[in-house]
C-alpha atoms as an extended CHARMM CRD file, in Angstrom:
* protein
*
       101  EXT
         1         1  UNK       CA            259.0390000000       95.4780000000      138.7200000000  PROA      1               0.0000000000
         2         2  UNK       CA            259.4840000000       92.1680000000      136.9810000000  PROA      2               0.0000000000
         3         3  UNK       CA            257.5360000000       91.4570000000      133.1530000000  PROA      3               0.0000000000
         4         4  UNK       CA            253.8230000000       90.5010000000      133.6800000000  PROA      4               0.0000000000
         5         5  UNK       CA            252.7040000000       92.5800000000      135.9670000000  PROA      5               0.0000000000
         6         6  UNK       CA            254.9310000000       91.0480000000      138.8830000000  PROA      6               0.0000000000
         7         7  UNK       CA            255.7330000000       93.5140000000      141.7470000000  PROA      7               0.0000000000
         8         8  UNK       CA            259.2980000000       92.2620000000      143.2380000000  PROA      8               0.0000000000
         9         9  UNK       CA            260.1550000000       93.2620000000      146.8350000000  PROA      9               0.0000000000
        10        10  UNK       CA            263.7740000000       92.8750000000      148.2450000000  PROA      10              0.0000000000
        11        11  UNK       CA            264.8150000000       93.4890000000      151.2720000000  PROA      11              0.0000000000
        12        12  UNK       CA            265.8080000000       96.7370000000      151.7790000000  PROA      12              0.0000000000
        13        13  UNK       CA            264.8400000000      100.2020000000      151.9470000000  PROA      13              0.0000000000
        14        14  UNK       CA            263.2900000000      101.5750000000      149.3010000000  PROA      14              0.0000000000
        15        15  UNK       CA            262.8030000000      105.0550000000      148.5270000000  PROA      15              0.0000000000
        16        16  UNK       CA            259.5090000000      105.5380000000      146.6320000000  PROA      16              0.0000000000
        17        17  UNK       CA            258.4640000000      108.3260000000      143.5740000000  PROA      17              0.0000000000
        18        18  UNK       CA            256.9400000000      110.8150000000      146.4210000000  PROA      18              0.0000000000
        19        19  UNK       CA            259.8330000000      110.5310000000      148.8300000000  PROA      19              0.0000000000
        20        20  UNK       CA            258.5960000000      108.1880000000      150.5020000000  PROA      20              0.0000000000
        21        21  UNK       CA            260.9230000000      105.5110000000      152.5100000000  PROA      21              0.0000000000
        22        22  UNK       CA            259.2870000000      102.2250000000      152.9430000000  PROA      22              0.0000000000
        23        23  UNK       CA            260.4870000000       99.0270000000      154.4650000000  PROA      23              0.0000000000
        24        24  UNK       CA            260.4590000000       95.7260000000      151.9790000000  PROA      24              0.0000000000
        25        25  UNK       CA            261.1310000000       92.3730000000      153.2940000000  PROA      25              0.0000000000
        26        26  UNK       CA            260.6160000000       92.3240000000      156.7190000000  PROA      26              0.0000000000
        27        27  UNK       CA            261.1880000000       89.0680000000      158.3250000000  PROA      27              0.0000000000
        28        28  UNK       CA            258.4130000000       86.8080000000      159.4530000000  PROA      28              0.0000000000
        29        29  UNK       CA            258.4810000000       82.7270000000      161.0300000000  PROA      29              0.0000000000
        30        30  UNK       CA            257.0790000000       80.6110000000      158.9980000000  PROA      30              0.0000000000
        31        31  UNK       CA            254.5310000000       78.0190000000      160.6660000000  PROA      31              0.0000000000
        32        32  UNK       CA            254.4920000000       74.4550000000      160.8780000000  PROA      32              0.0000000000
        33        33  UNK       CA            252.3380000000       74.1200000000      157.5200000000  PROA      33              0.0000000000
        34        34  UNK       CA            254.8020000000       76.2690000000      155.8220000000  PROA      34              0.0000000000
        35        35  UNK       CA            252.2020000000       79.8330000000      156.4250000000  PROA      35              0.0000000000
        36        36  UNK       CA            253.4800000000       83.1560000000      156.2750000000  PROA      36              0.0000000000
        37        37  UNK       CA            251.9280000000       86.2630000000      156.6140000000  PROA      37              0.0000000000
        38        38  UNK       CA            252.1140000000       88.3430000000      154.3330000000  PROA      38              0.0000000000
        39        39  UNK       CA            252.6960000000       91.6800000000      155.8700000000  PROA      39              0.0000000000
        40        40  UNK       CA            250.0080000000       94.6450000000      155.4710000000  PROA      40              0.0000000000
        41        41  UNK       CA            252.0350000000       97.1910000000      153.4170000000  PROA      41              0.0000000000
        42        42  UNK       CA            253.3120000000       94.1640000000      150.2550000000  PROA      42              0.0000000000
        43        43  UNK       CA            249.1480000000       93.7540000000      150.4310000000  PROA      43              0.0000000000
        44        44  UNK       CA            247.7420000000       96.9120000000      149.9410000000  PROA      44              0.0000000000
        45        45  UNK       CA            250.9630000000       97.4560000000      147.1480000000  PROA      45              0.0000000000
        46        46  UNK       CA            249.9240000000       94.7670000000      145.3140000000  PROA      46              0.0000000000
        47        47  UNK       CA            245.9740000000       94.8680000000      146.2720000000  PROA      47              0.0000000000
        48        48  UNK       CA            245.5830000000       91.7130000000      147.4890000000  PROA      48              0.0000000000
        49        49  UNK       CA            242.5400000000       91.2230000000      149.5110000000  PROA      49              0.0000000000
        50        50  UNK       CA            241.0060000000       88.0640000000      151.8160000000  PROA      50              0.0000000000
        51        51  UNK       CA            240.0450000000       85.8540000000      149.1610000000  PROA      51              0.0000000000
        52        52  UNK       CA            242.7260000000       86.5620000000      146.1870000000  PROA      52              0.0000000000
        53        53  UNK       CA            244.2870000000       84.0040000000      144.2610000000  PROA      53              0.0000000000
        54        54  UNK       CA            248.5450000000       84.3380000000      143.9410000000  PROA      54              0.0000000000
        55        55  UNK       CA            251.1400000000       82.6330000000      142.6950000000  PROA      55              0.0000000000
        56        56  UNK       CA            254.2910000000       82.3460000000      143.4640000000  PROA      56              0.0000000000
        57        57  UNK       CA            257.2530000000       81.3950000000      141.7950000000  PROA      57              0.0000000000
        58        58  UNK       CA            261.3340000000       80.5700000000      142.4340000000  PROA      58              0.0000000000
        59        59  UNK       CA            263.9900000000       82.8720000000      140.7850000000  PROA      59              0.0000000000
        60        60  UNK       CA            267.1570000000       81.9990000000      142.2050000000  PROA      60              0.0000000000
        61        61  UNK       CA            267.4990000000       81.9050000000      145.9100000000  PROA      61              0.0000000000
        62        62  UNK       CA            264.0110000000       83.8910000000      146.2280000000  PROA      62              0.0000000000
        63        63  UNK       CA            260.3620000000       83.3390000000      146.4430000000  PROA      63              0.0000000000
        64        64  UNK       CA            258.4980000000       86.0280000000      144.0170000000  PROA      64              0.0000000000
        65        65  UNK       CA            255.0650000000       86.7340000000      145.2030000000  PROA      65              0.0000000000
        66        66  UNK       CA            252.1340000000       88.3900000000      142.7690000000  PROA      66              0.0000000000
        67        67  UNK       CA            248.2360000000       88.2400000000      142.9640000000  PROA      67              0.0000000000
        68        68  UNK       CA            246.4810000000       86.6960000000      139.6760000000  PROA      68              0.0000000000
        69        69  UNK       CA            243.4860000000       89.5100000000      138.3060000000  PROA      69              0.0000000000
        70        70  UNK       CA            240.7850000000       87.3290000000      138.1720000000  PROA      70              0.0000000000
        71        71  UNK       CA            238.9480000000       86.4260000000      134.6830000000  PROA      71              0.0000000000
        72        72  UNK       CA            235.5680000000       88.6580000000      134.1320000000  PROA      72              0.0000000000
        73        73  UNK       CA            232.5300000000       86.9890000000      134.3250000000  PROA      73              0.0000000000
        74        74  UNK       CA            231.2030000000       86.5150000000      130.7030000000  PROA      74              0.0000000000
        75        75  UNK       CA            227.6620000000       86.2480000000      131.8130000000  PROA      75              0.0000000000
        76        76  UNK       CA            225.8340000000       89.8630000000      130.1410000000  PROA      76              0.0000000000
        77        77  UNK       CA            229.6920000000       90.3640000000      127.9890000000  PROA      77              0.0000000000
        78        78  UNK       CA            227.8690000000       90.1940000000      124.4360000000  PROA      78              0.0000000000
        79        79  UNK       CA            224.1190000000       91.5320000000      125.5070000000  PROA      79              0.0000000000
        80        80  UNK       CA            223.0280000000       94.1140000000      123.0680000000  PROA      80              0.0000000000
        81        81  UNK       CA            225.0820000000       92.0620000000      120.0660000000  PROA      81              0.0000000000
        82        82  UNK       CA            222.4550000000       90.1640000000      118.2730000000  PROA      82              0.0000000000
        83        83  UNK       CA            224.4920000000       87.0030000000      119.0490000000  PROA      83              0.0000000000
        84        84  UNK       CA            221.6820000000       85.3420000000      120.5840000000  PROA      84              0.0000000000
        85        85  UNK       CA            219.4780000000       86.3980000000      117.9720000000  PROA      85              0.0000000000
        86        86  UNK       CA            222.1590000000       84.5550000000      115.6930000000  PROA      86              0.0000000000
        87        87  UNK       CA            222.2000000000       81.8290000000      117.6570000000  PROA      87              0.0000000000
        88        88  UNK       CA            218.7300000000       81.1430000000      118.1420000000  PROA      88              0.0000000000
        89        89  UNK       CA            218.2680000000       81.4360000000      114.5510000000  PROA      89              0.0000000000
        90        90  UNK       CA            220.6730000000       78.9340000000      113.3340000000  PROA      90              0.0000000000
        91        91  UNK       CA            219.2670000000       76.5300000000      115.9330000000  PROA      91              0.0000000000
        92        92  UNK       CA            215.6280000000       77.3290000000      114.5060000000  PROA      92              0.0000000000
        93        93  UNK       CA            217.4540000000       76.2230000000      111.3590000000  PROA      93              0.0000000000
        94        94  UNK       CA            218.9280000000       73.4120000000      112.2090000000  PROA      94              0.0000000000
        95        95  UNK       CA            215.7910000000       72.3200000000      113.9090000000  PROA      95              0.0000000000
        96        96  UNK       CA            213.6760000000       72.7380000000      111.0510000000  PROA      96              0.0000000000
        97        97  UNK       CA            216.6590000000       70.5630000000      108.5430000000  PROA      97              0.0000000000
        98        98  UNK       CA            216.5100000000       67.9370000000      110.9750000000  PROA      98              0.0000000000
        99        99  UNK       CA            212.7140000000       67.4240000000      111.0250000000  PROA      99              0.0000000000
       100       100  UNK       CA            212.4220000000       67.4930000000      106.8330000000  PROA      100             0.0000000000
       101       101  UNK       CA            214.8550000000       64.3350000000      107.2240000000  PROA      101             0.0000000000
């Protein structure tokens, strides 16, 4: 595993924590718009679901492959803070400056 949460997969056979052999790297044609598939076991490994955003980068003479966690909503983050409270006051505020101009 690379830095950044980047899973790397060579090809080869790699022999897991559990005992477990798995195959990495398994070769697949890439179509005339420059698709692959991205086989079933690298998916579930790394989570990646219909939909996902990855990126992919070049390190040397391979192609590294990771998915991209997506950024939490921020709608409801900072209910229950008073920051509304604070804004809505300081808008009240500035409100009531602007109309004693």
């Amino acid at each position: 595993m690379g830095g950044k949460g980047r899973r790397y997969f060579d090809c080869a056979l790699r022999l897991t924590q559990h005992n477990k052999v798995i195959l990495t790297g398994m070769t697949h044609l890439v179509g005339p718009k420059g698709q692959v598939v991205i086989p079933k076991s690298i998916r579930e490994r790394l989570g990646i679901k219909p939909g996902d955003r990855v990126e992919f980068s070049r390190e040397d003479d391979r192609v590294v492959l990771w998915r991209i966690n997506p950024a939490k909503p921020l709608r409801g983050r900072f209910r229950g803070t008073g920051l509304v409270e604070e804004l809505e006051r300081q808008r009240l505020a500035d409100s009531n400056r602007e109309d004693n101009r």
